[in-house]
C-alpha positions, -999 to +999 in steps of 0.1 A: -308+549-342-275+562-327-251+536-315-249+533-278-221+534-259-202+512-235-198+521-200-176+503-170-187+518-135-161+497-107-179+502-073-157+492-043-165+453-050-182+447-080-178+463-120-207+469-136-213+469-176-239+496-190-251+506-225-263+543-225-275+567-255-252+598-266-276+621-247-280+602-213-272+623-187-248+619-158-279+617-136-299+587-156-262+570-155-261+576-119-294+565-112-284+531-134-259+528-112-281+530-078-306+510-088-285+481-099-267+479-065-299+491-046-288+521-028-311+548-015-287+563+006-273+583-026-266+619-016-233+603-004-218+593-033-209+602-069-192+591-099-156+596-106-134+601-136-101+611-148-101+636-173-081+645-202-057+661-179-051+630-162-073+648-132-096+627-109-130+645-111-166+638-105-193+633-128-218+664-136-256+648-134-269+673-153-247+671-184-245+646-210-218+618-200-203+623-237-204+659-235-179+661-205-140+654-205-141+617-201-109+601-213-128+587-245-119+548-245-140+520-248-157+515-225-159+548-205-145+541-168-163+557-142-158+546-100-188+549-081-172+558-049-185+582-015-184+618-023-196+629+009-187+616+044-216+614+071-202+634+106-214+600+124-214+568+108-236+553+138-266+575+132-267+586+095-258+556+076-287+531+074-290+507+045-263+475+049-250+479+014-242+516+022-222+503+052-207+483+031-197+505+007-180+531+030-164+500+050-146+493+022-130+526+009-121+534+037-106+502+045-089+513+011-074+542+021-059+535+049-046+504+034-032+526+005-021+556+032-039+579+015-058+585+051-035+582+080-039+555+108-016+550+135-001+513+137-019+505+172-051+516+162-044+496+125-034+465+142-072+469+158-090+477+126-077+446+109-092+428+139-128+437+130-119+434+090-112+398+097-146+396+118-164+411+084-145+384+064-143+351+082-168+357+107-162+342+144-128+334+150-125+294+147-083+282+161-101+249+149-107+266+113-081+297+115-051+277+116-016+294+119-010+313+091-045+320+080-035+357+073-004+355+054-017+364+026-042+388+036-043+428+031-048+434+068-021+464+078-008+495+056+028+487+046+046+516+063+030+494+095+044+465+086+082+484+076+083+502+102+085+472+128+105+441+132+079+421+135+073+388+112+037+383+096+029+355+121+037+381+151+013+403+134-011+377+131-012+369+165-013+406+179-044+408+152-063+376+165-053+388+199-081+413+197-101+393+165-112+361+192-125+388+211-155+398+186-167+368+186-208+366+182-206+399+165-222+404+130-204+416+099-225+441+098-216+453+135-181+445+126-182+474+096-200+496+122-174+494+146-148+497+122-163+528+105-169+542+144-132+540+151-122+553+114-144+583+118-120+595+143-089+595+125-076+631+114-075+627+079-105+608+077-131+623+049-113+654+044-105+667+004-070+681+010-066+716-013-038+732-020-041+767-018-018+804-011-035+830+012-028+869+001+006+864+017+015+837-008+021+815+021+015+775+008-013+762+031-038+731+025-073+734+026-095+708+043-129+703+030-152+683+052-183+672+074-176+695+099-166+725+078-132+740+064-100+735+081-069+752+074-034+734+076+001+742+072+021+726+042+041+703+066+013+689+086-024+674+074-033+659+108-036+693+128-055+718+113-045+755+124-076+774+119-113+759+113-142+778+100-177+753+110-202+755+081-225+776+105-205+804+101-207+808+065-228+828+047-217+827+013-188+811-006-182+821-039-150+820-065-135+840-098-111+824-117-085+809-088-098+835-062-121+820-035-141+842-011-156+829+024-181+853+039-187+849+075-217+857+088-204+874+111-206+908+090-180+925+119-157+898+102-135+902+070-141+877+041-121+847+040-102+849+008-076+823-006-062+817-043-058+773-060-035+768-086-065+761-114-096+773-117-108+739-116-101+732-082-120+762-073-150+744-086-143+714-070-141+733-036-175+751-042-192+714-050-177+701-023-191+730+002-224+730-007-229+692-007-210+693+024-230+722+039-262+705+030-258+676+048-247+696+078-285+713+075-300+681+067-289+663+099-297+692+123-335+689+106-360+661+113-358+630+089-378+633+058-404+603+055-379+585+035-350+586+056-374+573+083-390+546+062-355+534+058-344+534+093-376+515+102-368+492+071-330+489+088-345+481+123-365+451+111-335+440+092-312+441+118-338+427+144-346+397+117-304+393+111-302+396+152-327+368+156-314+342+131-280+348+144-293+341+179-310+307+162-278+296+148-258+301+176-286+285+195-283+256+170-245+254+172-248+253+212-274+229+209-253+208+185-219+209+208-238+199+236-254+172+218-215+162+206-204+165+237-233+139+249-222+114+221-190+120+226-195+110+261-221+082+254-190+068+235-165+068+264-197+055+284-198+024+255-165+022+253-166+016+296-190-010+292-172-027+265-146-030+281-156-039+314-178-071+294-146-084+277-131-083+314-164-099+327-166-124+298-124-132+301-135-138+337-163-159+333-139-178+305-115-183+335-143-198+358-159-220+332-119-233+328-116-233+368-150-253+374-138-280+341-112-287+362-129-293+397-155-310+376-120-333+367-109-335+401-145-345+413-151-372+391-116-388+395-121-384+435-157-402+432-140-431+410-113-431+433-138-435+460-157-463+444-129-486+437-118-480+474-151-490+484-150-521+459-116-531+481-129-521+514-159-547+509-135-572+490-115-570+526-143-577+546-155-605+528-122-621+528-123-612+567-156-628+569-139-656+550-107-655+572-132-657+603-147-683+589-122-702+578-101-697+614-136-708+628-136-740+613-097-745+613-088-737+653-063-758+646-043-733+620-014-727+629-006-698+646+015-679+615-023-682+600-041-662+630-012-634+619-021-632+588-056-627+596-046-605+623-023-585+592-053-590+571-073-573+596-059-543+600-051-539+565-088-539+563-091-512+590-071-484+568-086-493+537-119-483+556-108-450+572-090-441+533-126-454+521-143-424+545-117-397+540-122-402+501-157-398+504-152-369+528-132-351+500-158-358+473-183-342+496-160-310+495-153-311+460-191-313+451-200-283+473-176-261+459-184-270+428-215-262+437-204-228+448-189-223+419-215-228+398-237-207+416-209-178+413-207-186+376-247-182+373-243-144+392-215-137+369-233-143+338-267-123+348-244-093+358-231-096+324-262-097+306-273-068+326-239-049+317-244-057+279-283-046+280-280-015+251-275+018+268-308+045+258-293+069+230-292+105+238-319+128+221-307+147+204-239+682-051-222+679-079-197+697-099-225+720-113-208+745-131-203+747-168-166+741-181-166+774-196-176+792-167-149+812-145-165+818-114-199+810-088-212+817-064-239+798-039-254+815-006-256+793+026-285+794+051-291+780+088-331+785+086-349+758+102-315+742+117-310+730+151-284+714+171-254+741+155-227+736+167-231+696+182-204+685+168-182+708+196-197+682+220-177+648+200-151+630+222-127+603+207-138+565+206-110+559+228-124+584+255-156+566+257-143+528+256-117+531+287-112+494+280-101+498+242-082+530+254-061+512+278-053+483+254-044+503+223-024+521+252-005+488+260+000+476+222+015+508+213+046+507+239+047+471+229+054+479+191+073+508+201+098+487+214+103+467+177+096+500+160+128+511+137+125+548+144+148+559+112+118+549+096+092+565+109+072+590+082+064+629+092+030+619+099+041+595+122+061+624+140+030+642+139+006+622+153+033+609+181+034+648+190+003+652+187-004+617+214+024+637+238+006+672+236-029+651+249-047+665+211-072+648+192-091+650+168-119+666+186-100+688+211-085+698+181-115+712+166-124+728+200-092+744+199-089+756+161-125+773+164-117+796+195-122+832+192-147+848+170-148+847+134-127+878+126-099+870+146-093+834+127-098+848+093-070+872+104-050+843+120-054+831+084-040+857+069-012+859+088-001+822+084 
């Protein structure tokens, strides 16, 4: 039984560990690969290597893995990474994890500058990268800072301005708060969208010499082959769309492009190594059969998986619609208790008043009590005088009766004694007046005291709670050839009709408009990178990436390939 072998594959966020025989292919370890992940969508991608040479290339499926010029190490390294870029992400790719995927390399080459992005449009990417990562923007949860230590803009960006991280930050969650309610997935969408429209965005970059000898770079992409000058990979000079091609073939470092236009001459250019020339022809015909296979109806699977991707979303749609249903639900029924507390709080606080009241009133009506009972005893022993003066009137009387012969000093005292008598009485009266008085009050007061009580029983009553193709050719072989055909096709030429993200979202236009004269005024221009230059031209002259195309495929055939040569 041969020993197996150890293999590493890295995908953009995960590294997976596989044990395959000497004679597995590069297909059966590709198909490992795919199913472990669960990816159907796999005519985009491939599996890299770096050779012996130190050369990053892809994995042939029909060849033995140990029969091609891996670096042999234990275990065997391999990155599963997109080979071939869709010319829309919003129509061809369909499964999430293929989202994903893409989201994430090309996050990583802009990130790296190995694809170009502009710092305004940068500063707007990293916006919907923090939506895929953090989800709805939280200031309760996203406190000051929270990016700091985040990836989120390529370092030229970030050297090129004098700007701190937190001014970053805020221009970021400037345009971050305003996705909110918007799925991850949605968020790598719309990422991806605006990606898409960068120049240097899936295009394989070639060096390569026409007959002149003049270094040029060829572009290899979606659309078809662009060619560039040696200064300048954002504007492409001359483009050739794949339904113009008829055949592509190489020998040895010579490449030949025939038109099908026959009235046109064959596009010829020369690559340093023949193994870039075999790199260029894998790369054309996958590329050129995804151009046929969009312009054709889905096959059953492609539509099976759309279908599959409709439910999905619709199912992710709906439970995101619950939760935020929930959360609303669950603010408003904070917000109720919240406000059932400042209710409670009200009523608690208006009972101690009511209570430190009624405390005050008891005190109050202790003392009138007080008062009343003194003035009733005062009262009594008044009375108890008055009726001891008239006895001893009566008794005077009586006694002057049967002593008319007192003297007359003893008729003034009883006279004296008499009208003593008479005050005592009207003090007597006035007394029991002011007792009356006293006892009505207190009556009042009681009766106040009763109201008080029942309105504070009624205030303290509980409160109701709220409710709440591959690299086909042998190693040994020095040239191919593959022939192209538009049978069948429709829609050629569609991709003429592409206009910029920023053309159709006037909104986004107009505010990538006003962030870039705002970080053109911290920008340190001795800085700035040729691309930079470029592209800031490029902004002046009104280009893009689509009028470019327009522009680079005027004319017929035969006049571009002789543009070419004379470059």
């Amino acid at each position: 039984m041969p020993k197996p072998i150890s293999v590493r594959v890295t995908t953009m966020d995960a590294e997976l560990e596989f044990a395959i025989q000497p004679g597995t292919t590069g297909k059966q370890l590709f198909d490992q690969v795919v199913k472990t992940i669960g990816l159907r969508e796999v005519w985009f991608f491939g599996l890299q290597y770096d050779d012996n040479k130190g050369y990053s290339t892809w994995l042939k499926l029909n060849k033995k893995v140990t029969a091609q010029d891996c670096q042999k190490e234990t275990p065997l390294q391999f990155k599963f990474r997109v080979k071939f870029f869709p010319e829309d992400v919003a129509e061809e790719l369909i499964q999430e994890i293929t989202q994903k995927l893409f989201f994430l390399q090309v996050k990583e080459a802009i990130l790296s500058e190995t694809s170009y992005c502009p710092p305004e449009t940068a500063v707007l990417l990293a916006s919907y990268a923090c939506q895929v990562k953090f989800g709805d923007y939280d200031h309760k949860k996203h406190h000051e800072g929270f990016l700091a230590n985040e990836r989120t803009l390529p370092q030229r960006v970030l050297e090129q301005h004098k700007l701190t991280k937190q001014q970053w930050e805020e221009r970021i969650v400037n345009w971050y708060s305003e996705h909110k309610s918007m799925l991850r997935e949605d968020a790598m969408m719309e990422y991806l969208k605006i990606a898409q429209d960068l120049e240097m965005y899936g295009v394989n970059y070639f060096s390569i010499k026409n007959k002149k000898g003049s270094d040029l770079f060829l572009g290899v992409d979606a659309l078809g082959l662009n060619v560039y000058d040696k200064e300048d990979q954002l504007t492409p000079k001359i483009g050739f769309p794949w339904s113009e091609i008829r055949n592509i073939s190489f020998n040895d470092k010579k490449f030949v492009i025939k038109p099908i236009d026959k009235a046109s001459p064959d596009f010829i250019f020369f690559a340093p190594r023949l193994r870039i020339n075999k790199r260029i022809l894998a790369l054309c015909m996958g590329n050129h059969e995804l151009y046929l296979r969009r312009r054709k109806p889905d096959t059953i699977e492609v539509q099976q998986m759309k279908a599959q991707a409709r439910e999905e979303k619709h199912s992710r749609q709906m439970e995101r619609a619950q939760l935020v249903e929930e959360a609303r639900n669950k603010k408003a029924a904070q917000e109720e208790m919240k406000k059932f507390k400042e209710e409670a709080e009200k009523v608690t606080s208006e009972y101690q008043r009511l209570q430190q009241e009624l405390d005050r009133k008891e005190e109050s009506n202790k003392l009138l009590e007080d008062k009343v009972r003194r003035a009733e005893a005062e009262a009594h022993e008044l009375e108890l005088t008055r009726q001891k003066a008239e006895k001893e009137k009566e008794r005077i009387e009586n006694d002057s009766r049967k002593q008319k012969q007192e003297t007359e000093a003893m008729k003034k005292v009883a006279q004296e004694t008499e009208k003593n008598a008479r005050k005592l009485a009207e003090e007597a009266e006035r007394k029991a007046k002011d007792a009356v008085v006293l006892q009505k009050k207190l009556a009042e007061a009681k009766a106040e005291q009763e109201e008080e009580l029942k309105k504070l029983k009624q205030m303290t009553a509980a409160p109701p709670v709220p409710e709440s193709a591959t690299d086909d050719t042998a190693e040994d072989q020095t040239a191919g050839a593959t022939e192209f055909s538009m049978d069948d096709t429709e829609g050629i030429g569609s991709e003429m009709d592409r206009v910029h993200i920023a053309e159709k979202n006037k909104a986004m236009a107009a505010k990538l408009k006003s962030l870039t004269a705002e970080l053109a005024q911290t920008r340190d221009d001795t800085k700035q990178t040729s691309l930079d230059l470029l592209h800031a031209e490029n902004m002046k002259q009104g280009r893009d990436k689509y009028k470019t195309l327009r522009q680079i495929r005027q004319g017929n055939t035969k006049s571009r390939v002789e543009q070419f040569e004379n470059l």
